[in-house]
N, C-alpha and C positions, 0 to 999 in steps of 0.2 A: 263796717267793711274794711278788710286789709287794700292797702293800697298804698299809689306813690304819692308824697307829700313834698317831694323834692330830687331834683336833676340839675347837673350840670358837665359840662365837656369839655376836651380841651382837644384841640386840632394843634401841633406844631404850627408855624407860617409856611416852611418849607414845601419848597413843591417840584418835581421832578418829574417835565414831561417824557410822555413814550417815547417822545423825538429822539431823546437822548439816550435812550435806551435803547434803540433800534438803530440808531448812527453808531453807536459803539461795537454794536456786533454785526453791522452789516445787513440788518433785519428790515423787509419791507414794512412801513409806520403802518399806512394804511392797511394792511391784512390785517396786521397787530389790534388795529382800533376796532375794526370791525368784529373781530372774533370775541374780543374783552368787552370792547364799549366801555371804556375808560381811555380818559385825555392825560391825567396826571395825576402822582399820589403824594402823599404827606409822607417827609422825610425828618427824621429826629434833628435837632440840632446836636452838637458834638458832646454836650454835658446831658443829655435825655435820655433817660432808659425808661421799662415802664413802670417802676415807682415814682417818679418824678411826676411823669401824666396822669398816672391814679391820684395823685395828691393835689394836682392842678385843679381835676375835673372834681375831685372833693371839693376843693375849697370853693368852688361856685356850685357846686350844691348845695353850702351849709349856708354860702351868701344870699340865694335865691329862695330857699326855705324859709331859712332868717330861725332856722334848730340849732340848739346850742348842742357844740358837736361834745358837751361832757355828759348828756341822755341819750346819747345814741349808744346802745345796748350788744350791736355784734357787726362787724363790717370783715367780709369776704371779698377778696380781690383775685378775680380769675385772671387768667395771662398764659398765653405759650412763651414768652418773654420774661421768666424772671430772672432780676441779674441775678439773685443768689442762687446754686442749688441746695444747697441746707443754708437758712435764714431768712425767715418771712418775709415777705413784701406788707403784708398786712399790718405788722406791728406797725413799721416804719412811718407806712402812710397813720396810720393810728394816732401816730404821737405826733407826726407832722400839724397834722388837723385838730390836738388838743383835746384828744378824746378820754384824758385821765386815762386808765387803769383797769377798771373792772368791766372787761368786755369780754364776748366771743369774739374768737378770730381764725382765720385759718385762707389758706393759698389755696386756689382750686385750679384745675386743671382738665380740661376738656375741651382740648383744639378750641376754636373760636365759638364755643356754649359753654364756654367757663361763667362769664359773669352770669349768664340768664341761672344758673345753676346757681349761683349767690343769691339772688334772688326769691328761686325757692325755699332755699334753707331760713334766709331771713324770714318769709312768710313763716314756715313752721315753727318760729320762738314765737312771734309775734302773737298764733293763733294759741300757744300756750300760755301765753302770759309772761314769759319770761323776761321778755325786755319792752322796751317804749319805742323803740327806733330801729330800724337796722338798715344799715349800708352795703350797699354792690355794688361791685365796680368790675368792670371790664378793660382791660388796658392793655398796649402791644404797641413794640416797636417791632413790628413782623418781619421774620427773617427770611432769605432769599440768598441760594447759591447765587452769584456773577453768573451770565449768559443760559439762566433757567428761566423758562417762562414765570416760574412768578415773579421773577425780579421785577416784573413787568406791572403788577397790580401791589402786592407787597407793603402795605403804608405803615402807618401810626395813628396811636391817637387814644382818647380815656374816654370812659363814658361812666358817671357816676348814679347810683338813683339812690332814693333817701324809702323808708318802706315805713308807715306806718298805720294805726287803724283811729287817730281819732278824726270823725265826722268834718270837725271846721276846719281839719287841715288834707284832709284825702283830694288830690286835684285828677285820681284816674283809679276807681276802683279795680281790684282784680276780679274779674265774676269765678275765671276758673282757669285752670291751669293744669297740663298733663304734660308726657314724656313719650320721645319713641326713643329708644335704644336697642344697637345690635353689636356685636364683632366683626365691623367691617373696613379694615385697615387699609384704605385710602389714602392716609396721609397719618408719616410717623418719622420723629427723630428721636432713635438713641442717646442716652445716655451719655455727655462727651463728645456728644457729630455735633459739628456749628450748625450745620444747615438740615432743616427737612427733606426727605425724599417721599415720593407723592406716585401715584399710578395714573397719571394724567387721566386720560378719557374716564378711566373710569369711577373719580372723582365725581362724575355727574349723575347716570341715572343710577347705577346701583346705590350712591350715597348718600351723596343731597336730595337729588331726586325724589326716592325712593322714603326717605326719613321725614324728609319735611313734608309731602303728600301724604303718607299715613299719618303723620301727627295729627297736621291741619285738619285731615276727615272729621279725623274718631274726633275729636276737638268738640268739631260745628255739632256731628252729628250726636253727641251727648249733650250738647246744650241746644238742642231743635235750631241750631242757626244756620244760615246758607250764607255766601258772599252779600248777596244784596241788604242784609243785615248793618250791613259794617261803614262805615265811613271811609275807615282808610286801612291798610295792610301793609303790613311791616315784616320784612324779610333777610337773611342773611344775604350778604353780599360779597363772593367772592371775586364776585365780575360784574357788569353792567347785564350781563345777559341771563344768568341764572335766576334771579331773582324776577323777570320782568318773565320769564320761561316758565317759572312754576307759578305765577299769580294766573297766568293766562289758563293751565291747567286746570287749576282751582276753582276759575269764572271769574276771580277779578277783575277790574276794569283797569284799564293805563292810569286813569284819574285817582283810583284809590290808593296804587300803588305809587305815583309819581313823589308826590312829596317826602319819601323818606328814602329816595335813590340818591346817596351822598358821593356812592363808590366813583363815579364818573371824575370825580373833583376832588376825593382825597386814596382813593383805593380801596382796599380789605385792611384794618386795622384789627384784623383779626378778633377776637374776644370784646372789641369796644363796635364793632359796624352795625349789628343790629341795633345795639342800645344808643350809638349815637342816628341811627334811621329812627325810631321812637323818640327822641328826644327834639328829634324835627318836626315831627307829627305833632306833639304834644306843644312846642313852640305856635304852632296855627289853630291847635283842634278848639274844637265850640263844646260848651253842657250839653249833654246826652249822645254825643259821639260815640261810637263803640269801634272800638283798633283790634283788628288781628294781627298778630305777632307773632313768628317761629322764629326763631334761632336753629342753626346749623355748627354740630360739632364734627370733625372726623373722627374717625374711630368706632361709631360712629351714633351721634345721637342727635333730635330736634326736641325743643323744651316751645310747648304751644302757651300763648299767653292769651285771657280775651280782656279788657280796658274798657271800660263803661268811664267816661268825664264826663264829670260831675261840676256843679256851678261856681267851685272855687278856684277852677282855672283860669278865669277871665282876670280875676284878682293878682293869681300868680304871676301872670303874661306879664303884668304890665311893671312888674318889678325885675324882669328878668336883667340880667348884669350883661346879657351877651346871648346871644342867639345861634342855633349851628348857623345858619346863614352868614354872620359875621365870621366866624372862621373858616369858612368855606370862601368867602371873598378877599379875607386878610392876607394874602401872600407874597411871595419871594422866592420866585424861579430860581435856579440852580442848576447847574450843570454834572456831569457822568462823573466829573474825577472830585468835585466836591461832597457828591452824595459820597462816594467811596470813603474818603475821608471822614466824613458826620458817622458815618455807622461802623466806623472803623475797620475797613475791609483792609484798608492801607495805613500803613505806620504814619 
């Protein structure tokens, strides 16, 4: 069975409450919290972009697997954030990580289901034989006009997963995996604009909504499963509140859903928040767990994932180098005119 043999993330320390965010423009906090359900998000440090995170959350991949990153066979790094527009992020992180030479590689791009989309393509070499290994990665320093509500959730951060098919080392098999995709431009930056422009409300039910609930269905319902199936469920998170909106939907419980709600504590790191929500999961999960998992792209698509773990995650656990929990704890409050600075809004 294809599956993950290895994960690892990286959360900057930084962190930038609404407080600040809402004292600056004069903005009432608590409405703010209430509507988002998020306290504070992960801000880059002044040298971080998101090849920097991608190569971070690699390199405790490859530490955590204990894979020698010169057989890992093809490694795609999704981002709405890459510093280059012509120059790969993938190579960079590639050589960073000592991956020699002879590999697939390519930058992918689909609002924040870029990486889950790495992931598939990885599966598809895998199931040909092509390679031994392949790497996903998800990664964002997510961008934000000054006094736009996303300035507001907006974070960072990497999420890397390692993809392979042999037996001793599979810690979360994939049973099955599908796609929803439509033309529905919710959220879109041209070519040359610093910043996204977004259709606010209706970001939710025609989008997310609408994408991730038809994935999830057709999903369960091709593989005879229902919520009660599932241990735990894993979701994009552009807010505290979408994600906890569409599990209730679905029939999930609070308790399935709870352990991979990061967003409260680092934000939407865009491209890396489902995968670093899954990487939480799989931080606690037990043998024979089964994780449902959508990811949410704008533009707009959900990529449904199902995860059967299996008995060599217990082994994994216990070599882990670092936990989301540990970067989620790890921080270093900051204030309005120093995040402006870190992300370089201000000279």
């Amino acid at each position: 069975m294809i599956g993950i043999v290895g994960y690892g993330v990286y959360v900057p320390k930084f962190r930038l409450r609404l407080e600040e965010v809402a004292a600056t423009w004069k903005k009432q906090v608590e409405e703010m919290k209430r509507g988002l359900q998020v306290s504070q998000k992960a801000v880059p440090a002044v040298d971080e972009d998101s090849a920097t995170l991608a190569t971070e959350a690699g390199f405790r991949a490859l530490q955590n697997s204990r894979v020698d990153a010169a057989k890992i066979g093809s490694i795609y790094v999704g981002s709405e954030s890459h510093p280059y527009a012509v120059n790969p992020t993938s190579t960079i992180v590639a050589d960073m990580l000592g991956m020699g030479h002879n590999y697939f590689a390519a930058d992918l791009e689909f609002a924040c289901k870029a990486g889950t989309a790495g992931v598939q393509i990885a599966m598809g070499l895998l199931s040909a034989g092509k390679i031994s290994y392949g790497m996903a990665i998800g990664s964002d320093t997510a961008q934000s006009r000054p006094h736009d509500i996303l300035e507001y959730t907006a974070g960072c951060g990497a999420g890397c997963f390692i993809l392979g098919n042999k037996s001793t080392e599979v810690i979360a098999g994939i049973v099955d995996t599908s796609s929803y995709s439509s033309n529905t431009p919710d959220f879109w930056r041209r070519d040359g604009v610093r910043y996204p422009s977004h259709f606010g409300r209706f970001t939710g039910e025609p989008a997310y909504f609408a994408h991730v609930l038809a994935e999830s269905q057709a999903l369960m319902a091709k593989n005879k499963l229902s919520p009660k199936d599932f241990t735990y469920c894993v979701f994009h998170m552009p807010n505290g509140k979408f994600p906890k909106t569409i599990a209730k939907k679905l029939g999930f419980t609070p308790e399935q859903l709870a352990p991979s709600l990061v967003v409260e504590k680092i934000g939407n790191p865009y491209s890396a928040s489902s995968l670093i929500g899954l990487a939480a999961v799989l931080d606690i999960a037990k043998p024979g767990d089964k994780i449902f998992f959508a990811s949410y792209g704008s533009g707009a698509g959900s990529d449904g994932f199902i995860f059967e773990v299996t008995k060599n995650i217990t082994k994994y656990q216990k070599h882990l180098s670092q936990k989301v929990a540990d970067h989620i704890s790890d921080t270093e409050q900051i204030n309005y005119l120093t995040y402006m600075q870190q992300t370089h809004k201000l000279g």
